[in-house]
C-alpha positions in Angstrom: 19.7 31.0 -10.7 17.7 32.3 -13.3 16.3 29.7 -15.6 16.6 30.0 -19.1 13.8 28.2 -21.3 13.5 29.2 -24.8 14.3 25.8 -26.6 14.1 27.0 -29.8 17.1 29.2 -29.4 16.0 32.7 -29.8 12.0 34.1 -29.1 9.7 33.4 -32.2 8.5 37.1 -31.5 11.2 39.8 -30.2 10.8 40.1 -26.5 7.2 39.8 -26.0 7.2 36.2 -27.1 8.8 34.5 -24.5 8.3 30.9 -23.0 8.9 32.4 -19.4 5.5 33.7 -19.8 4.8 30.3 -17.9 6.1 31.3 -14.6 3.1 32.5 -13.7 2.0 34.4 -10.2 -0.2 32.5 -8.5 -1.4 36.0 -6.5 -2.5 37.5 -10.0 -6.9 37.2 -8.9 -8.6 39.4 -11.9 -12.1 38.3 -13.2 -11.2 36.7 -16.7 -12.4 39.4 -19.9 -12.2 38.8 -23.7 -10.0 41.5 -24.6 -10.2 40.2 -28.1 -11.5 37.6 -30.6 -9.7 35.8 -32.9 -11.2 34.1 -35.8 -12.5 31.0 -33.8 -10.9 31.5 -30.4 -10.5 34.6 -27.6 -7.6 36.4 -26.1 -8.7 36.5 -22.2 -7.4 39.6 -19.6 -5.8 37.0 -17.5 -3.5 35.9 -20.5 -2.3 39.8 -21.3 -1.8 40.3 -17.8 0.3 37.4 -17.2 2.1 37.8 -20.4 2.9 42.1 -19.6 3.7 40.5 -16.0 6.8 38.0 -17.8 7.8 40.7 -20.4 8.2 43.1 -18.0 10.4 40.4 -15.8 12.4 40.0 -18.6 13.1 43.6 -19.8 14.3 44.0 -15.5 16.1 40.7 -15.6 18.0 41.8 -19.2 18.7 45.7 -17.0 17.1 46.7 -20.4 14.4 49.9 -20.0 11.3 49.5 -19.9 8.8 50.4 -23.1 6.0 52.9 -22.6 2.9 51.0 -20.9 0.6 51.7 -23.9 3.4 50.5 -26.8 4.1 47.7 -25.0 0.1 46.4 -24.1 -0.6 46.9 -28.1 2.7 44.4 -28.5 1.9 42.2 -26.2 -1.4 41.7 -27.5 -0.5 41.3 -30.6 2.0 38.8 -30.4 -0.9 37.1 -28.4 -3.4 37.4 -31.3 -0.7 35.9 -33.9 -0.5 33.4 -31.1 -4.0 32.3 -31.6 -4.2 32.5 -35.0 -1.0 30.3 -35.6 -2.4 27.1 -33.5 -5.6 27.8 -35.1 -4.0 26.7 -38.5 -1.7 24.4 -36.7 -5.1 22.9 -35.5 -7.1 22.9 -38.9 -3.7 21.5 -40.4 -3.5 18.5 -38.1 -0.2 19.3 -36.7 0.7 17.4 -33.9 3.7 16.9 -31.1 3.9 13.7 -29.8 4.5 13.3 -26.0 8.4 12.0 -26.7 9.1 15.2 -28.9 7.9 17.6 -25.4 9.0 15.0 -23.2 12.5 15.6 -25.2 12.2 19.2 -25.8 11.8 19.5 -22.1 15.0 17.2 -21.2 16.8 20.1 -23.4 15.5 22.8 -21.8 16.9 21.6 -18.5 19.6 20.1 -19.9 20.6 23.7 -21.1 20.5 25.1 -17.2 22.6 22.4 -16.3 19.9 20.6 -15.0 18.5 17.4 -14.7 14.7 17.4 -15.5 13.9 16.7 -11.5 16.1 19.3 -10.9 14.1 21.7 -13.4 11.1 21.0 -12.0 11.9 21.8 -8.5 13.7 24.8 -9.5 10.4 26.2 -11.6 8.6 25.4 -8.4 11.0 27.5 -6.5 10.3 30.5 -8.9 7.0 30.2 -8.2 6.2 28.8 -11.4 4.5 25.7 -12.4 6.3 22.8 -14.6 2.9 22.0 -16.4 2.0 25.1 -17.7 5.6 26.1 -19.2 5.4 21.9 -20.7 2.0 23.6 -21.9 3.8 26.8 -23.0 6.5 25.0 -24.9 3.9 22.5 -26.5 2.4 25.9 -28.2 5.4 26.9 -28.9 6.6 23.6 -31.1 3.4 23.5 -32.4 3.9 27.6 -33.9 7.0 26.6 -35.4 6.0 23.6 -37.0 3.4 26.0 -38.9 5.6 28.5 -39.5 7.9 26.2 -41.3 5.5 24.5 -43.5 4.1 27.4 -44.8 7.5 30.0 -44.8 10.0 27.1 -46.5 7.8 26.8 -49.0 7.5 30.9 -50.0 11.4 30.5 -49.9 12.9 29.5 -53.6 17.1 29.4 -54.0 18.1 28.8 -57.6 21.4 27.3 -58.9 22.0 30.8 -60.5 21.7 32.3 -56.9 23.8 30.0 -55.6 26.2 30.5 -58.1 26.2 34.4 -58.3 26.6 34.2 -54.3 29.8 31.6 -54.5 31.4 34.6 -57.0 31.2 37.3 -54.4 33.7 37.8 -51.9 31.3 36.9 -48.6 30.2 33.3 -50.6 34.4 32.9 -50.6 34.6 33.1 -47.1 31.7 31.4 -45.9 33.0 27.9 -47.7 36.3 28.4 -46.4 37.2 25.2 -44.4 37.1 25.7 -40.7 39.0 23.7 -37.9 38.7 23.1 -34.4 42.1 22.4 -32.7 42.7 21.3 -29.1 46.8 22.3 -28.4 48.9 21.8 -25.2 51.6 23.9 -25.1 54.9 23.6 -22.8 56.6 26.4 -22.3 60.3 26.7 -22.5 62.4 29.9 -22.1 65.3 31.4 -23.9 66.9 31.6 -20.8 66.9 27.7 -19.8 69.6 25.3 -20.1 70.3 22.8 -23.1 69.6 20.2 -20.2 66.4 21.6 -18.6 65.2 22.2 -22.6 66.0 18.3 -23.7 64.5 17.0 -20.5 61.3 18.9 -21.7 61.7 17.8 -25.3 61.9 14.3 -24.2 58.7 14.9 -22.2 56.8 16.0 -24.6 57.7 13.2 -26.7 57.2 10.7 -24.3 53.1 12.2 -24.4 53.1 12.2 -28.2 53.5 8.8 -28.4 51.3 7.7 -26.1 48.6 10.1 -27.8 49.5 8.3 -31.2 49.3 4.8 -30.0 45.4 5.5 -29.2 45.4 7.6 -26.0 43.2 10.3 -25.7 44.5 13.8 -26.7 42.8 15.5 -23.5 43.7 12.6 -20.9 47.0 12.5 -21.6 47.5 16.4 -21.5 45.1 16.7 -18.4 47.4 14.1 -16.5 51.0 15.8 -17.6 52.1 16.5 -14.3 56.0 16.7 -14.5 55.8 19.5 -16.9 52.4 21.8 -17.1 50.7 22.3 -19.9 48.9 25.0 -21.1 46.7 26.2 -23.7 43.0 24.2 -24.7 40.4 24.7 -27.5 40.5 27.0 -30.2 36.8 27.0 -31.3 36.0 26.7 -34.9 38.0 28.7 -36.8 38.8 29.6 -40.4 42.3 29.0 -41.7 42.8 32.9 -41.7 41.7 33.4 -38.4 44.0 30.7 -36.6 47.5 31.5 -34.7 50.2 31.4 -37.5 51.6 28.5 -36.4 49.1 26.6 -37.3 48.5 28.0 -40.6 50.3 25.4 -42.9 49.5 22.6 -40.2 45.7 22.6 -40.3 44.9 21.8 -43.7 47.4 18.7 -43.8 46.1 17.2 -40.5 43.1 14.8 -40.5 40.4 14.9 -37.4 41.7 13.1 -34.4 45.2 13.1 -35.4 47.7 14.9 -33.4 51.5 16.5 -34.7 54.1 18.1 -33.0 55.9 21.4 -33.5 57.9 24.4 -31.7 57.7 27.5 -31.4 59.6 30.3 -30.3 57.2 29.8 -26.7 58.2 25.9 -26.4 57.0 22.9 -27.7 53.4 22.3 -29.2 51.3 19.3 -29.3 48.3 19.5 -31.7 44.9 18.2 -31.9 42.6 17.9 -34.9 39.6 17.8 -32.7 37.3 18.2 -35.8 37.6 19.6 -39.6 34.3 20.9 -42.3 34.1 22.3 -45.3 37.2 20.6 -46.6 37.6 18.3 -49.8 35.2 15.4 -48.9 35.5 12.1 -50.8 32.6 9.6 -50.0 31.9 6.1 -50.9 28.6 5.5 -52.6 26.8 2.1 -53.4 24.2 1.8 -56.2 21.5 -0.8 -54.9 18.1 -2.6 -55.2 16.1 -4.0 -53.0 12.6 -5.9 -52.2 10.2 -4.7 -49.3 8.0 -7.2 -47.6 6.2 -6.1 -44.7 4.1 -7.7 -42.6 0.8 -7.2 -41.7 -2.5 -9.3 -39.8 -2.2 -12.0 -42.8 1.3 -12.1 -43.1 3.8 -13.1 -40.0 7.4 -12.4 -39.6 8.4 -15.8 -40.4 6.2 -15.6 -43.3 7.5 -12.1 -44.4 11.1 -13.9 -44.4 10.4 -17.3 -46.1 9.1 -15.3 -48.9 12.5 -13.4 -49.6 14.2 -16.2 -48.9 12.4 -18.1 -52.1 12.9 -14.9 -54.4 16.3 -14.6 -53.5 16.4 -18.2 -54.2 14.4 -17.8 -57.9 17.4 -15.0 -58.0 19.7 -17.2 -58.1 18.2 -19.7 -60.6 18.7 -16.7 -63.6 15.3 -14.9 -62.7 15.9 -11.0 -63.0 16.2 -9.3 -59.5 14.4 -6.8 -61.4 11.3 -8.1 -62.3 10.6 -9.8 -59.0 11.0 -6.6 -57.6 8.3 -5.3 -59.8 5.9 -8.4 -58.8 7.0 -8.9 -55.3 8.0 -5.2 -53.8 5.5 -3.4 -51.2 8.0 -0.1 -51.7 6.2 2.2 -54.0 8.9 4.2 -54.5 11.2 2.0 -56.1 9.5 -1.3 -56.9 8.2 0.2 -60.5 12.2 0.8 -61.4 12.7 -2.0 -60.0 13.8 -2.0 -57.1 16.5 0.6 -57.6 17.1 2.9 -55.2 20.0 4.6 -57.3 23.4 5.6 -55.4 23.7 5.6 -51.6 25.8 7.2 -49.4 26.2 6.9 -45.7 23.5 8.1 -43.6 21.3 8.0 -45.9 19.5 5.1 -44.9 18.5 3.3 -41.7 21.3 1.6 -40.3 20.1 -2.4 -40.2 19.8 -1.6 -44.2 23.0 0.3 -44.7 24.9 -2.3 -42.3 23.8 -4.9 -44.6 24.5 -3.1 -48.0 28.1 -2.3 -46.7 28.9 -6.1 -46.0 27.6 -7.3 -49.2 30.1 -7.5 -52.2 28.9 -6.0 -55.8 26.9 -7.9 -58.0 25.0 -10.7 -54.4 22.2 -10.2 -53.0 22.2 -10.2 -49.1 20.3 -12.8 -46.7 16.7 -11.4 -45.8 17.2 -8.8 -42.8 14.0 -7.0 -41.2 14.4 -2.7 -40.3 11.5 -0.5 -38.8 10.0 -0.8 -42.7 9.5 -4.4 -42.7 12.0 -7.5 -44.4 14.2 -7.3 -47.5 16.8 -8.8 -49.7 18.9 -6.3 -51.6 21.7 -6.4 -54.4 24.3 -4.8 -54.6 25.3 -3.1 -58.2 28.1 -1.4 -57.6 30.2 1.3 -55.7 32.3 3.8 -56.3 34.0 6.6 -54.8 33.0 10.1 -55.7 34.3 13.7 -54.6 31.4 15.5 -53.1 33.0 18.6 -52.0 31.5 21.1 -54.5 28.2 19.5 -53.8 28.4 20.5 -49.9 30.1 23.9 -50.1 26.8 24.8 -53.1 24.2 23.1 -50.4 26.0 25.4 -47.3 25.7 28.3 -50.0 21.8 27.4 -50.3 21.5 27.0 -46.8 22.6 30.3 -46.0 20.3 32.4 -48.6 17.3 29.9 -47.0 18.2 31.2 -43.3 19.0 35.0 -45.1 15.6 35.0 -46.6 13.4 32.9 -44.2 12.8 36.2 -41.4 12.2 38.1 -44.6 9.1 35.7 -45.7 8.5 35.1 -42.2 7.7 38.3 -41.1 5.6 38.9 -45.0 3.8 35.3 -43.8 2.5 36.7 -40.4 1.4 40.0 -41.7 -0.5 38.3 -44.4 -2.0 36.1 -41.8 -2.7 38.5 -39.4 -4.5 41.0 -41.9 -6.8 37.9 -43.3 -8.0 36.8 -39.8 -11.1 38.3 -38.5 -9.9 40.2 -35.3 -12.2 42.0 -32.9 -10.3 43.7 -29.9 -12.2 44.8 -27.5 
């Protein structure tokens, strides 16, 4: 098997850039040369050679042809020199991966072969590879990308009036079109059976339907149908206009993990909402303020908490929630309005918080409750619900003239950086 171990989902530089690199031959004995210098670090023999070594792997493994020697050396060490010169910022910028975020990015990498991560390491030991040095390889990577982002995002500008011109064209139409993903089972019945053999079939598939209503999963129930077979599975996201007429009019009336029935002139259909986005989204939002305590070498837990316990307290003898917030709040952010953290919506904060905000009626103010921040007591102005589907099909829109115009600014970022850098090849 042939591993596959970009993580990031496609090579930061076309071909030569590839994370495979790592799978290096152990054979490979050349005396190490600076084949170039890069601002404040060197590009060594052994590196182009094992890198050509990996391309050239790649191109065989791909049945793709292989470049001229010379074109592909001068890509090769380029992409080696924009290398350098990336984790050279990424260096002078502090950037840094912890050891969960590679231990994790490695668990998807083997997790993407089908593997577990024991299982990847033998199998890059196998290749005659070594598990440290693609961890290494993948650490470089992370780090690259980390740079990239922080300094292409912020060349990258999308303006409500491009957003808006892009929602008027045809293409900004059909990329906010709501797409479905439906699950079917389909038993089959023939023109040619009898009205007993059809009913006995009709009754089957009723008997699943209800069972799938009253709370049985959609793909159990259809998996274990073993009187009649059924056939069919999952459709993949699709758009309405892309979808089987028959499910034309039923997609946009049924919700995610629902399930109707309906014929055809093939035989009897049972479908499955698996999941729905892009449709009319209605959200509950809660306006709130709270108080941060957090603890610290003079200040316990139990200490953090008998102090919220006395505001809420002076709270609830007429003092303004407000203006203990102002005296009392270690949250920067909101304790000079307050306290006020404005509307909320779900997800938006960490869940001991929004657990706590959700079972607290408007207008009280919640028992004291610690999260990852520290302790708080928070108040609970109002809520309302509000229709946010505009709102999500104008961020999708933005989203997709970001990704449009990132490889733009990306490839202008490099180029800029590779013609400031002081580069001596050798």
């Amino acid at each position: 098997m042939k591993l596959r171990s970009n993580f990031l989902g496609g090579s930061i530089y076309p071909i030569v850039f590839l994370l495979t690199s790592v799978l290096c031959r152990a054979e490979i004995q050349i005396l190490d040369q600076v084949v170039a210098v890069v601002e404040d670090d060197v590009v060594l023999s052994t590196e182009l050679r094992e890198r050509l070594e990996s391309i050239k792997d790649g191109v065989k493994a791909r049945g793709l042809e292989q470049p001229p020697e010379d074109v592909l050396i001068r890509e090769t060490l380029d992409a080696l020199i924009l290398e350098s010169i990336q984790l050279q910022l990424g260096k002078r910028a502090g950037v840094r991966i912890s050891d969960s975020m590679l231990d994790s990015a490695m668990q998807r990498i083997a997790a993407s072969n089908q593997l577990s991560l024991a299982e990847f390491r033998v199998a890059i030991t196998e290749q005659g590879g070594s598990y440290d040095m693609m961890r290494q390889q993948v650490l470089r990577e992370m780090i690259i990308q980390r740079v990239q982002s922080g300094n292409v995002n912020r060349r990258i500008q999308i303006t409500e009036q491009e957003i808006t011109n892009f929602l008027e064209t045809d293409d900004g139409q059909r990329l906010i079109q709501p797409e479905y993903r439906i699950i079917q089972g389909l038993l089959a019945i023939s023109q040619d059976e009898n009205k007993i053999e059809k009913k006995k079939k009709q009754d089957y598939a009723d008997k699943l339907f209800n069972r799938i209503s009253k709370g049985e999963s959609f793909e159990k129930v259809i998996s274990e149908a073993d009187e009649y077979p059924f056939s069919g599975g999952d459709l993949g996201w699709r758009k309405l206009e892309d979808l089987p007429s028959i499910f034309v009019e039923l997609a946009p009336t049924l919700d995610p993990g629902k399930t109707t029935k309906t014929m055809s002139p093939n035989g009897i259909h049972l479908v499955y909402m698996a999941e729905s986005r892009g449709r009319k989204k209605i959200v509950t939002q809660t306006k709130a303020s709270h108080i941060l305590i957090k603890t610290s070498e003079v200040r316990t837990e139990d200490q953090a908490e008998k102090l919220l316990e006395n505001i809420k307290s002076e709270v609830e003898n007429d003092k303004e929630f407000s203006d203990l917030a102002r005296q009392h709040s270690e949250d920067i952010g909101s304790a000079s309005e307050g306290g006020s953290l404005g509307w909320i919506r779900s997800g938006q904060m960490v869940p001991e918080f929004e657990n706590t905000m959700d079972s607290t009626r408007i207008g009280a103010i919640s028992i004291p409750f610690k999260s990852q921040f520290g302790w708080h007591i928070l108040k609970v102005d109002d809520r309302q619900e509000k229709d946010i589907t505009d709102e999500m099909k104008r961020n999708k829109i933005a989203e997709f003239l970001h990704n449009r115009k990132y490889q733009e600014e990306l490839d202008a970022w490099l180029q800029k950086i590779r013609d400031e850098a002081f580069v001596d090849i050798k």
